[in-house]
C-alpha positions as CSV (number, residue, x, y, z in Angstrom):
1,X,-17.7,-21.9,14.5
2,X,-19.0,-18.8,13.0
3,X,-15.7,-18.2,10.8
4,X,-16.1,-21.4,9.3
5,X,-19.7,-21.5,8.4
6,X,-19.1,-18.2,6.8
7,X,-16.6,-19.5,4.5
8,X,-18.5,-22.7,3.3
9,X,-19.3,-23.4,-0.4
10,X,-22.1,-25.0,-0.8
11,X,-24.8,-24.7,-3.4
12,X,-25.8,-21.4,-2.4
13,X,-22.5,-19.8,-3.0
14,X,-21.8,-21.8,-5.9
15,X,-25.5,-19.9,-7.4
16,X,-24.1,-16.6,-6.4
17,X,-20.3,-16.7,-7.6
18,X,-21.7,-17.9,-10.8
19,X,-24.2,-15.0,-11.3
20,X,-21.9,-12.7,-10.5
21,X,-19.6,-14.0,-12.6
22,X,-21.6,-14.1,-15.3
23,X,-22.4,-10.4,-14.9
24,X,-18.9,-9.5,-15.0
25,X,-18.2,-11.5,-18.2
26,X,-21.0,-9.9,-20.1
27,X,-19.2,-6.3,-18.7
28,X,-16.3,-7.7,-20.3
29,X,-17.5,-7.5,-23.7
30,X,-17.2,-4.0,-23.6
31,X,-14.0,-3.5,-22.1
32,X,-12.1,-2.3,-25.3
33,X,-14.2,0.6,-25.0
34,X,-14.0,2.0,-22.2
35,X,-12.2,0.7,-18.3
36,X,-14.8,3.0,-16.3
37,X,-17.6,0.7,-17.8
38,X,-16.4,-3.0,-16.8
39,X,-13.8,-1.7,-14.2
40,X,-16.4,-0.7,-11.4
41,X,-19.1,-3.8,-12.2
42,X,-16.1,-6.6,-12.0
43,X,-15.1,-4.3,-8.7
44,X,-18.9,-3.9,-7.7
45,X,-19.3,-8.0,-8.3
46,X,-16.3,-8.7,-6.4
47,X,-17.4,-6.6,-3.7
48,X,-20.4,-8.2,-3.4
49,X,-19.5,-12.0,-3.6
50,X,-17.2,-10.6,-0.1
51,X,-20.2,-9.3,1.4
52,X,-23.4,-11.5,0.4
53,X,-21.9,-14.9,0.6
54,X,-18.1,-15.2,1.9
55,X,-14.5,-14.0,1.1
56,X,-13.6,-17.6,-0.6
57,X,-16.1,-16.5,-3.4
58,X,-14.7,-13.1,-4.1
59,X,-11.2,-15.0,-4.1
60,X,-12.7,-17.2,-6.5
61,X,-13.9,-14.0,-8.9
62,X,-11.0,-12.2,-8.2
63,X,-8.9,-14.8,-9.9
64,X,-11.6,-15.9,-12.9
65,X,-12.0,-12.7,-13.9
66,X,-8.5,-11.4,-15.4
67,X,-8.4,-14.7,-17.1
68,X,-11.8,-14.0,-18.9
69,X,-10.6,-10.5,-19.8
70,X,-8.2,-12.0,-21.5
71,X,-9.6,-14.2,-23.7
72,X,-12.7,-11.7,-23.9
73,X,-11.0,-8.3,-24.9
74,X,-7.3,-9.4,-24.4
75,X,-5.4,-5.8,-24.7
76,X,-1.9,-5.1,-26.5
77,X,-0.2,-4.5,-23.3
78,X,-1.7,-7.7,-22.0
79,X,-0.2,-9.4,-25.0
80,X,3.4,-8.0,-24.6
81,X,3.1,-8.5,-20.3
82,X,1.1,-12.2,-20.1
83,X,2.4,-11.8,-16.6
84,X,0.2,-8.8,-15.9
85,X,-3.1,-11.7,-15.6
86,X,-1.5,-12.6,-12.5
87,X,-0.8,-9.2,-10.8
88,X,-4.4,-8.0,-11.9
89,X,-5.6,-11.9,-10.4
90,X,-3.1,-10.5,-7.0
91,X,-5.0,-6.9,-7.2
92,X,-8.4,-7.9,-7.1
93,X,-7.5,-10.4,-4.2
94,X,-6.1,-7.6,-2.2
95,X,-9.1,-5.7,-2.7
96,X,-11.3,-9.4,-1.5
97,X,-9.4,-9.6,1.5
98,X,-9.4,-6.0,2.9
99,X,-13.0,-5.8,1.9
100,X,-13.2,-9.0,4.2
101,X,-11.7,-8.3,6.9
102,X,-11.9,-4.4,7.1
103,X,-14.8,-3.8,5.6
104,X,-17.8,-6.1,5.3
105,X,-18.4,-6.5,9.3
106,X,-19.6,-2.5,9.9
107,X,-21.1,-2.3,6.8
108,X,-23.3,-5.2,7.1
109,X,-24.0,-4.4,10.6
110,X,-25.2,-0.7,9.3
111,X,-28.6,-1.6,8.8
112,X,-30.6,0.2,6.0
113,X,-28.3,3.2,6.5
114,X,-25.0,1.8,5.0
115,X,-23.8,5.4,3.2
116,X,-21.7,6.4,6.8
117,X,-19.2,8.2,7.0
118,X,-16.9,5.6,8.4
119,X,-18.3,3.3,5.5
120,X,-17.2,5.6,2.9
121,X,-13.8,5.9,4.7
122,X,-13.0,2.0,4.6
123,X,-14.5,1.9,1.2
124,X,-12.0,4.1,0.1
125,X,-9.0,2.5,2.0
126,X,-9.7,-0.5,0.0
127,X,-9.7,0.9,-2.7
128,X,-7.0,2.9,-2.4
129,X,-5.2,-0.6,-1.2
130,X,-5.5,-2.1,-4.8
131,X,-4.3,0.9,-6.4
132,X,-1.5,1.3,-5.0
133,X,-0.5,-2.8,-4.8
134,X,-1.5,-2.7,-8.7
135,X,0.4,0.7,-9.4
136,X,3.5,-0.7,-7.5
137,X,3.5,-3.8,-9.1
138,X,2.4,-3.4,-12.5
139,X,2.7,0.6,-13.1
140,X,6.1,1.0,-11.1
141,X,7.7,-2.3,-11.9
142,X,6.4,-4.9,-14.4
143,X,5.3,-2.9,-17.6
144,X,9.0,-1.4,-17.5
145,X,10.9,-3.8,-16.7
146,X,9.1,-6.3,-19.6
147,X,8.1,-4.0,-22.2
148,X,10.9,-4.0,-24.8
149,X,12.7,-0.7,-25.2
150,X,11.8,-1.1,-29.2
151,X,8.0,-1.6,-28.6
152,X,6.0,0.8,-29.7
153,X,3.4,0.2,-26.9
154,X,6.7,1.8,-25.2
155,X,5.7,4.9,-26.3
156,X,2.4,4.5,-24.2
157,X,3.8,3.4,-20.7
158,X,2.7,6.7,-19.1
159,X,-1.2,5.9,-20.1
160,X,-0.4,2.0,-19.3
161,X,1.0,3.1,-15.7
162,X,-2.0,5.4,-15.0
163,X,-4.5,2.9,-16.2
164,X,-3.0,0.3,-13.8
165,X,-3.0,2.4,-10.1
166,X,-4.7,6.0,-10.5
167,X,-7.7,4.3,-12.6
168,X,-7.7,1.2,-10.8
169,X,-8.2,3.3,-7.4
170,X,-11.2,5.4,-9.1
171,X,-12.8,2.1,-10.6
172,X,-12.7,0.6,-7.3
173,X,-14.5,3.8,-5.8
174,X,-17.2,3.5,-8.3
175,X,-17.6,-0.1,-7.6
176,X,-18.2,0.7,-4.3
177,X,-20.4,3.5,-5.0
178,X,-22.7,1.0,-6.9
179,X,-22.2,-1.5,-4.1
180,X,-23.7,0.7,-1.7
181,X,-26.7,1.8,-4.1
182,X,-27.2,-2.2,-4.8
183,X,-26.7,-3.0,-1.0
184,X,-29.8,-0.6,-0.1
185,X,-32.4,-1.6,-3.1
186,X,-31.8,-5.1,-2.0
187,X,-32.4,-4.5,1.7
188,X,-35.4,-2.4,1.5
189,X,-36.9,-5.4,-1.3
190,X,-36.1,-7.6,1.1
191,X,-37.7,-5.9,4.2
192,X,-40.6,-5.2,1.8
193,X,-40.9,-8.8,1.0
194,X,-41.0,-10.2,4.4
195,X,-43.3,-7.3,5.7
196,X,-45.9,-8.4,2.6
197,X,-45.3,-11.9,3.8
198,X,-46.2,-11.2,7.4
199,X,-49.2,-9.0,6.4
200,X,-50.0,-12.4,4.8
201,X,-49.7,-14.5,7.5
202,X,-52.3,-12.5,9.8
């Protein structure tokens, strides 16, 4: 009963997936300029769509999000690979799912002291879990199996590798860095909230 109220979508989730959408499109804009500036926030927002309202959300920006990119900031490599959308939509969905089902439980039941040890641990396997899914699938197989040999984004498949598994593992770490700074602020506004609230009351 429990699993399947916390995967409902109701107007509540709808609310959230779209405000988190909306603040990884605005990231977007500025993806040309650097991957360490939208990378974590889409990571961070995916993150928190798993943990705040339920895993079908983060699914949901998982999958919006690489199409977005790419009619945002759409990359040369993206151009040559169109079938790199679907790896990246295949990446962030790994990420969803571990952060679901490895992750979001113990961290949720942490309290207002989520930066643990064992948090930063299972952060970290997750992260590492799209990096290497991404680097194997894109890095190790995709980009050089589809690139033409007379490309001249050829001559850039060792940066294209790196920035699809070592900088998608690091991206993910910041993410989750930011999660767990956004995770805390929101907790302690909360309790602050409702202990204003009861003050109130008596």
């Amino acid at each position: 009963m429990e699993k399947s109220v916390d995967n409902k979508f109701g107007t509540r989730q709808i609310a959230m997936t779209a405000a988190l959408l909306s603040i990884c499109i605005i990231s977007q804009v500025f993806k040309n300029l650097s991957i360490f500036i939208t990378g974590p926030i889409v990571n961070t927002c995916i993150v928190l769509a798993v943990l705040t309202v339920n895993l079908p959300c983060g699914i949901i920006l998982s999958i919006i999000t690489p199409i977005t990119a790419y009619i945002i900031a759409m990359s040369p490599v993206m151009m040559a690979v169109p079938a790199i959308v679907v790896f990246i939509m295949l990446g962030n969905i790994v990420l969803a799912v571990t952060v679901g089902l490895f992750f979001k439980k113990p961290f949720v039941e942490s309290g207002s002291n989520v930066f643990r040890i064992s948090n930063m641990t299972r952060a970290i396997i997750c992260a590492l879990a799209k990096g290497i899914f991404m680097g194997v699938t894109i890095s190790m197989w995709l980009l050089p199996t589809f690139i033409p040999a007379d490309s001249p984004l050829r001559n850039k498949l060792p940066v294209f590798q790196k920035t699809f598994s070592v900088f998608q593992f690091l991206t993910a770490c910041i993410g989750f860095f930011y999660v767990f700074v956004v995770y805390t602020v929101l907790k302690r506004a909360i309790k602050l909230d409702l202990s204003l609230f009861q003050k109130s009351d008596s």
